[in-house]
MARBA-962076 format. One record per residue (C-alpha): x, z, y; residue in one letter. Coordinates in Angstrom, 2 decimals, padded with zeros to 5 digits. Layout:
# MARBA-962076
+---------+---------+---------+----+
|       x |       z |       y | aa |
+---------+---------+---------+----+
|       X |       Z |       Y |  A |
...
+---------+---------+---------+----+
//
This chain:
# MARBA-962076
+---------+---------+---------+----+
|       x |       z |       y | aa |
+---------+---------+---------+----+
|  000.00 |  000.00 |  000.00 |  X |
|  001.87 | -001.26 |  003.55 |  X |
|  000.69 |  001.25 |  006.43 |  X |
|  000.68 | -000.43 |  009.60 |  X |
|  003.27 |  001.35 |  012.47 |  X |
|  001.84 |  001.83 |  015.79 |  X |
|  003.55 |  001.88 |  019.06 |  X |
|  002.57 |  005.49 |  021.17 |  X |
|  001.74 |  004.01 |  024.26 |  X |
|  001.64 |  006.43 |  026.93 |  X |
| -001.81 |  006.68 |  028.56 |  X |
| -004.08 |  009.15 |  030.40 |  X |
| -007.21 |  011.27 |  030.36 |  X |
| -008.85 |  013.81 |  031.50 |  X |
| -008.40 |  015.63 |  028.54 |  X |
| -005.01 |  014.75 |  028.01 |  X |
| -004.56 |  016.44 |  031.60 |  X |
| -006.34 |  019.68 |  030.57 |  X |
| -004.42 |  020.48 |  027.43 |  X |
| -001.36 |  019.52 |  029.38 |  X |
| -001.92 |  022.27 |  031.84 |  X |
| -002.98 |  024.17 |  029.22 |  X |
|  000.11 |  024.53 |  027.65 |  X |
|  002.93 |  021.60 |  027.23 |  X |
|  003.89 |  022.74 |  023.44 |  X |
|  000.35 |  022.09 |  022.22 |  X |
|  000.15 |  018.92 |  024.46 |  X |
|  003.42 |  018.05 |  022.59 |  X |
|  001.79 |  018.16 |  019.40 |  X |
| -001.03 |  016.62 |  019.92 |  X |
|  000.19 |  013.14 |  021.98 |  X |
|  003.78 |  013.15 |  020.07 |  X |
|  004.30 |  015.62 |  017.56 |  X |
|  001.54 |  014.34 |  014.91 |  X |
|  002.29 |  010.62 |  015.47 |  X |
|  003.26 |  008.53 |  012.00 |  X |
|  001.88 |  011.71 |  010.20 |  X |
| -000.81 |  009.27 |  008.48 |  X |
|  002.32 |  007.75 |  006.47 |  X |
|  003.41 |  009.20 |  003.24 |  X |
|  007.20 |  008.92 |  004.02 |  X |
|  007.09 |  010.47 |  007.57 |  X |
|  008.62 |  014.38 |  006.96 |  X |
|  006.47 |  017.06 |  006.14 |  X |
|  006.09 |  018.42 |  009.19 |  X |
|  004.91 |  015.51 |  011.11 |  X |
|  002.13 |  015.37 |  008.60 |  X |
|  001.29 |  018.49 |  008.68 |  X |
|  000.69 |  018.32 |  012.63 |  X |
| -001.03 |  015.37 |  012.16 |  X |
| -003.36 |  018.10 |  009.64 |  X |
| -003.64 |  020.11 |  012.09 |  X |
| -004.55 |  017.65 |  014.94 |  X |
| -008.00 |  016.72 |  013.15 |  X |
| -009.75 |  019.93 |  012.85 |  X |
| -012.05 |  020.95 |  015.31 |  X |
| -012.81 |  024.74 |  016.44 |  X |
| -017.00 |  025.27 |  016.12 |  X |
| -017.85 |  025.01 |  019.98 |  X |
| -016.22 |  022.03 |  020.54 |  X |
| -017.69 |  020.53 |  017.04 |  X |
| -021.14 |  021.52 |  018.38 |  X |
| -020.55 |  019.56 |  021.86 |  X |
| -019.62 |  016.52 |  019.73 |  X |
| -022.72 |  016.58 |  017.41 |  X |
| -025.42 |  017.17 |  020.16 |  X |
| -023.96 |  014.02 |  022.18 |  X |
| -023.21 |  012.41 |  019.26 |  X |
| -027.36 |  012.99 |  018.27 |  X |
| -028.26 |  012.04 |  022.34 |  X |
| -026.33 |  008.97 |  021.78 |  X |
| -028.68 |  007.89 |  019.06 |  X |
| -031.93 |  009.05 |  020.35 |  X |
| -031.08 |  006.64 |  023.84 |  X |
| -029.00 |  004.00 |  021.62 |  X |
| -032.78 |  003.67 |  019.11 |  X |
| -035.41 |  004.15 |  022.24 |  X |
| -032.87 |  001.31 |  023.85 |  X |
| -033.78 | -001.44 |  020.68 |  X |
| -037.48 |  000.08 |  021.34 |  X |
| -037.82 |  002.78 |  018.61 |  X |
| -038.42 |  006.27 |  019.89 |  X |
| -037.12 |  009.32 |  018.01 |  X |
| -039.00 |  012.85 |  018.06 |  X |
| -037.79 |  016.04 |  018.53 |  X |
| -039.03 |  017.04 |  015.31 |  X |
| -036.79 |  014.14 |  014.17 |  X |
| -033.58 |  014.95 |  015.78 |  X |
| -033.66 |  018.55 |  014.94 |  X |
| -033.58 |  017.78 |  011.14 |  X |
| -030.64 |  015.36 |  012.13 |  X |
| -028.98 |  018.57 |  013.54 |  X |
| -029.50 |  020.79 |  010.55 |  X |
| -028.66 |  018.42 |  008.34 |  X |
| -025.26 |  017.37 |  010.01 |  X |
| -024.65 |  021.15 |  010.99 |  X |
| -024.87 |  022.03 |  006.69 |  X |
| -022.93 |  018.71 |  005.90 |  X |
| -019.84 |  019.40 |  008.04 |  X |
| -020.04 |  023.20 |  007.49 |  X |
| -020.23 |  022.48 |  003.61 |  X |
| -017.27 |  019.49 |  004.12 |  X |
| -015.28 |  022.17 |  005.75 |  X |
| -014.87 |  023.85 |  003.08 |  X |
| -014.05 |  022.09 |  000.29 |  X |
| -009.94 |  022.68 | -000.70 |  X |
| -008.99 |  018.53 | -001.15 |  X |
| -009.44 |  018.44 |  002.56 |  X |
| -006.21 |  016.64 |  004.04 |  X |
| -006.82 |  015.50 |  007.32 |  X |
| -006.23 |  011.90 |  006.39 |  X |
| -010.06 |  010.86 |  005.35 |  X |
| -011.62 |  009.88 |  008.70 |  X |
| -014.98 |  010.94 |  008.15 |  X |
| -013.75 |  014.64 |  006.70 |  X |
| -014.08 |  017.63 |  008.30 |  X |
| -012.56 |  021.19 |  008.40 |  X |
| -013.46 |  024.03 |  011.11 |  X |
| -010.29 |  025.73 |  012.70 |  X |
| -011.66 |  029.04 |  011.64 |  X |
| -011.80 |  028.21 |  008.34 |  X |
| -008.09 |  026.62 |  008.10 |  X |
| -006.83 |  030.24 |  009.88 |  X |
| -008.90 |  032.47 |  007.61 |  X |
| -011.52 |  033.02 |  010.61 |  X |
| -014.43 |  032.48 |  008.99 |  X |
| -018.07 |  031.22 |  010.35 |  X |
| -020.67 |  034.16 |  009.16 |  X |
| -023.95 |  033.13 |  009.08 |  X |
| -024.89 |  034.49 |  011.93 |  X |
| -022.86 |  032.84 |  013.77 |  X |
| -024.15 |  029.64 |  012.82 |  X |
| -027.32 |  030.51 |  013.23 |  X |
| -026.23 |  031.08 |  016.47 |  X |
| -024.85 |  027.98 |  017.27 |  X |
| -027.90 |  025.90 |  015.77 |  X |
| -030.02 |  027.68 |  017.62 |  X |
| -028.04 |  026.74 |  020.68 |  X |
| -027.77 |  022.76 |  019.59 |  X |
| -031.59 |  023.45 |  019.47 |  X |
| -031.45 |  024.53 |  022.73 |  X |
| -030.04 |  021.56 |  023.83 |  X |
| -031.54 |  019.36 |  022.46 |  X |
| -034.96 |  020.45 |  023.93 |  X |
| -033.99 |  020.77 |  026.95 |  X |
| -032.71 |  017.35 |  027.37 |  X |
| -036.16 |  015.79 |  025.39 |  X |
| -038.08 |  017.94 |  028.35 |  X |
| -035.83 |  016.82 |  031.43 |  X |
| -036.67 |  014.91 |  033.84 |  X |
| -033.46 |  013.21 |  033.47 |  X |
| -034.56 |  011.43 |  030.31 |  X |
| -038.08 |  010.79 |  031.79 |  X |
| -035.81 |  009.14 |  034.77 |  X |
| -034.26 |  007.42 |  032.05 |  X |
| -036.92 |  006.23 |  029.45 |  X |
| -038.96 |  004.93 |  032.99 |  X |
| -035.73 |  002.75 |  033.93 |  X |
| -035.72 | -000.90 |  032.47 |  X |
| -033.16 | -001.11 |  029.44 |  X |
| -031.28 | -004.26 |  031.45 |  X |
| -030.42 | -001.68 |  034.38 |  X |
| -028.72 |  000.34 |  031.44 |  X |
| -024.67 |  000.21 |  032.33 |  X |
| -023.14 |  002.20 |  029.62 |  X |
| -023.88 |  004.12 |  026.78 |  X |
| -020.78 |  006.80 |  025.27 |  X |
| -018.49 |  003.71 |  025.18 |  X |
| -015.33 |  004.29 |  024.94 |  X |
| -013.26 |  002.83 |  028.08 |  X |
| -010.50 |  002.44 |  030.31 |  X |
| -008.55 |  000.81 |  033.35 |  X |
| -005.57 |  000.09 |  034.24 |  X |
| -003.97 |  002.69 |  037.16 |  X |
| -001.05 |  001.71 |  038.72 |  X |
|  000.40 |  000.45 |  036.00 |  X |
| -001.14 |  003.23 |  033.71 |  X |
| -003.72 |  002.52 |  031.14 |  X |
| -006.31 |  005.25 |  031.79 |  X |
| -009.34 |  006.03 |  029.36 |  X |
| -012.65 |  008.18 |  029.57 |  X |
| -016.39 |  007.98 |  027.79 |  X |
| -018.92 |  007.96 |  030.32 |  X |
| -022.21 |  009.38 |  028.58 |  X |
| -024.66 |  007.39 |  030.29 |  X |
| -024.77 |  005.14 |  033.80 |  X |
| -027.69 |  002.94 |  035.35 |  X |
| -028.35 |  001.14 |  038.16 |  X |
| -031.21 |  002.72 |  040.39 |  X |
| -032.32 | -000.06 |  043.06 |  X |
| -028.93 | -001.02 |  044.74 |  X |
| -027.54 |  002.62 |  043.61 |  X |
| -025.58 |  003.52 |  040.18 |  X |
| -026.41 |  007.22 |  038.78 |  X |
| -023.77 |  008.47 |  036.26 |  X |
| -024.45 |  011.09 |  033.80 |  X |
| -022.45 |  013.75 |  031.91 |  X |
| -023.76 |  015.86 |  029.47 |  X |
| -022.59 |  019.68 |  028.93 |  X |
| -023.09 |  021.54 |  026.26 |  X |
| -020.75 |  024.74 |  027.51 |  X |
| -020.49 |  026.89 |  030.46 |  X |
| -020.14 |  025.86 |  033.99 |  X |
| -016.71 |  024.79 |  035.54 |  X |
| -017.66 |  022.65 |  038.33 |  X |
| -014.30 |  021.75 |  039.82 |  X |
| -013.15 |  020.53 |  036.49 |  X |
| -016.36 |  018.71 |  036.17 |  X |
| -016.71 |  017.16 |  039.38 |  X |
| -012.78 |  015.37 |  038.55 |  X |
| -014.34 |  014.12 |  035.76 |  X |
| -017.35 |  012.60 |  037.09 |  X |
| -015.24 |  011.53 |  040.36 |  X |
| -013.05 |  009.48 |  037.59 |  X |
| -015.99 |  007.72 |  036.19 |  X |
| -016.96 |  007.10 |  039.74 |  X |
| -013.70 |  005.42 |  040.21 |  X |
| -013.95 |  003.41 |  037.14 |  X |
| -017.70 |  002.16 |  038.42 |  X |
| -016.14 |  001.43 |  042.02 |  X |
| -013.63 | -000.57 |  040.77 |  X |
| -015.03 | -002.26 |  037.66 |  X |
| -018.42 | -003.35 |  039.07 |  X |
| -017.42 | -003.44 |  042.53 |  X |
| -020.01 | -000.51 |  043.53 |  X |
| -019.53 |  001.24 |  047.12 |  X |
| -018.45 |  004.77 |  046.62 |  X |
| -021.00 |  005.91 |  048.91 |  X |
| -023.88 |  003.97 |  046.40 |  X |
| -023.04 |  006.20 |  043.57 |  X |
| -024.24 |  009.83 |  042.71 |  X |
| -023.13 |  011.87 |  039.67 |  X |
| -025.09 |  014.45 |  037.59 |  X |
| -024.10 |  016.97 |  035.64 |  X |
| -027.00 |  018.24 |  033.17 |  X |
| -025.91 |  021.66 |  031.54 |  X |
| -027.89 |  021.61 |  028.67 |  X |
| -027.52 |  025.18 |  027.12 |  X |
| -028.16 |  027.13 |  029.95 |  X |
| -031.42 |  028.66 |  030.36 |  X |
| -034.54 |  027.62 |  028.97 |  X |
| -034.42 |  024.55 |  030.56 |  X |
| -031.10 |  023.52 |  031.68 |  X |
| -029.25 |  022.87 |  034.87 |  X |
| -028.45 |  019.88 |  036.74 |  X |
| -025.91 |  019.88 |  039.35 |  X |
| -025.16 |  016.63 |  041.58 |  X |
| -023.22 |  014.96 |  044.29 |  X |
| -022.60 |  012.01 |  046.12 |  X |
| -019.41 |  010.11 |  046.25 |  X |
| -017.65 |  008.62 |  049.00 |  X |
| -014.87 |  007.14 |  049.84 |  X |
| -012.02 |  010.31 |  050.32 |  X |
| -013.12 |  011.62 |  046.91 |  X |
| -012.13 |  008.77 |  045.37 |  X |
| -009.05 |  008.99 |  047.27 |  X |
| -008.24 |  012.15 |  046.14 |  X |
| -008.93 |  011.25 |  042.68 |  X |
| -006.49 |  008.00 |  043.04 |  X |
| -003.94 |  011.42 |  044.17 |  X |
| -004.24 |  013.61 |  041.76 |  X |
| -004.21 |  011.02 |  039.15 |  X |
| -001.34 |  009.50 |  040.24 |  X |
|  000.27 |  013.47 |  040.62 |  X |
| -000.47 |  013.92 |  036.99 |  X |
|  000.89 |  010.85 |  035.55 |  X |
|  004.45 |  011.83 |  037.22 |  X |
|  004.46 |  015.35 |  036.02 |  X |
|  003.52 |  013.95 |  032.67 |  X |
|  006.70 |  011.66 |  032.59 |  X |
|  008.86 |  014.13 |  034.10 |  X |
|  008.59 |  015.57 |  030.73 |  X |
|  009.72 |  012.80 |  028.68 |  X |
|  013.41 |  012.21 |  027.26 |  X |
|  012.95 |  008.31 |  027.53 |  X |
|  009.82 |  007.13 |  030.01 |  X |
|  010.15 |  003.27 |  028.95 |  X |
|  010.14 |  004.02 |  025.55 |  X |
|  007.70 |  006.94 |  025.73 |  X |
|  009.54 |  009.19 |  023.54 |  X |
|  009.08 |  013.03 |  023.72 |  X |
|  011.23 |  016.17 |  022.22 |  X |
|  009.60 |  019.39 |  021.15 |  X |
|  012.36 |  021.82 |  023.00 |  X |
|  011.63 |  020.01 |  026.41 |  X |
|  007.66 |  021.39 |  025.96 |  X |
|  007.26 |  024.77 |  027.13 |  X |
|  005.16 |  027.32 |  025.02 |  X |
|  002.55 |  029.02 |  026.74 |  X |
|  002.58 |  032.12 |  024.66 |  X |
| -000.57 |  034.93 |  025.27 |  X |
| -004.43 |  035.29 |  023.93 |  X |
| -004.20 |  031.18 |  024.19 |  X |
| -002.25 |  030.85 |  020.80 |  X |
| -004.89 |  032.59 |  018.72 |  X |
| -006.93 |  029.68 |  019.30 |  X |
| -004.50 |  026.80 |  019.51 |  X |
| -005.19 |  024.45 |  016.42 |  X |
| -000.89 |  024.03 |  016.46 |  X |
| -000.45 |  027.42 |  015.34 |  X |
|  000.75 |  027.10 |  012.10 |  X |
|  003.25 |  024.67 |  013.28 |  X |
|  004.34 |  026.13 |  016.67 |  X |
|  004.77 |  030.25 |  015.14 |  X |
|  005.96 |  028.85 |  011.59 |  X |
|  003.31 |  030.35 |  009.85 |  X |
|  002.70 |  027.16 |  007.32 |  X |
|  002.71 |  028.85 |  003.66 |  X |
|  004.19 |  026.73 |  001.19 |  X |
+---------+---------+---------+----+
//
């Protein structure tokens, strides 16, 4: 069997900037460190950072399952087929058991794309039941409260042709920087574009805002929109009983600041690399952020040494 060798091209997100300010070891590890683990002859270690890379702690797991369910409900009622609430709970449930089930079985590797294994399982966490309960009944939550918005009334009354994007996966080119993000819905509203971002955690609205203000820069430029002609939404779906939506209008010095603090990032993240052309990274030139952070940190077992053979 030939396994095909990939270049690591050096891009950006905006969750590549997070986890680099988050701490640069664990940014190492997952942009460099794992990379050629997929092939049987790379060394053990590599592999087993590429192991580590593709398990998922449970809150993040839930965000991707209730967008991943939100996709399909607007992705069906788009081809004209509406699915119920009743409907897309049992897809939760059923998903929820699957992966929780998947996660753990002991043949788990890491290298089957469509496995799955919960951080607190691989560190001898656990999940107790209640604590799933717990987090169904919050991917419950959110789901409801998105079926009862009036952001998907907005959106089921707005012609499917006005539709821009739907959770696809994309990117531009930045100064010479290939730049990617997943807006989860856009459409156009008379001569104005409305972009949406779904959250299924807590509120950091800062952090938010740069992330809608980069999908507003990705609209301005791509479609040739006027900065002041689009507004961004934020819809927190867990909190309360019926959510929160929080908004603002662009214009043109936020995206001006966004083209700056991009641009800031980018440099800091090269200043870190041993060869920028070639893109190539060494572990000792990645600071550890050591504190409560490494409890968490899916790298653990590689950054501490605490792999048992």
């Amino acid at each position: 069997m030939i396994c095909m060798v990939f270049k690591n091209e050096f891009s950006w997100s905006k969750s590549r900037d997070g986890l680099f300010k988050e701490c640069k070891r664990k940014y190492y590890f997952n942009h460099y460190g794992f990379w050629n683990g997929w092939m049987s002859s790379e060394e053990e270690r590599v592999k087993r950072i590429y192991y580590l890379k593709k398990l998922s702690g449970k809150e993040v797991w839930l965000g991707s399952v209730v967008h991943e369910i939100i996709e399909y409900i607007l992705k069906r009622f788009r081809a004209g087929r509406e699915v119920s609430l009743s409907h897309a709970l049992v897809i939760l449930k059923r998903r929820m058991e699957s992966d929780f089930e998947m996660s753990k079985l002991k043949e788990y590797t890491g290298f089957m794309s469509k496995a799955h294994k919960f951080f607190e399982d691989e560190y001898s966490i656990g999940i107790s039941d209640e604590v799933k309960k717990g987090l169904f009944d919050k991917g419950e939550r959110c789901l409801k409260n998105f079926y009862n918005s009036d952001i998907f009334m907005e959106i089921r009354r707005t012609p499917v042709e006005d539709w821009i994007t739907l959770e696809d996966f994309l990117s531009f080119d930045f100064e010479g920087t290939r730049v990617y993000l997943s807006i989860d819905f856009a459409m156009r509203v008379g001569d104005r574009v409305v972009l949406y971002d779904w959250k299924t955690g807590g509120e950091r609205q800062s952090d938010y805002e740069l992330q809608l203000s980069l999908y507003a820069l990705y609209v301005a430029e791509k479609l040739g929109i006027q900065p002041q002609k689009i507004t961004a939404k934020m819809f927190y779906l867990a909190l309360g009983a019926e959510g929160k939506v929080d908004s603002f209008e662009v214009d043109s010095e936020r995206l001006e600041e966004t083209r700056a603090y991009l641009r800031a990032s980018v440099l800091e993240m090269k200043g870190q690399l041993q060869d920028v052309e070639g893109n190539e990274a060494v572990e000792e030139d990645f600071e550890k952020r050591e504190g409560f952070w490494c409890s968490r940190c899916l790298f653990r077992k590689a950054c501490l040494g605490e792999w048992k053979e």
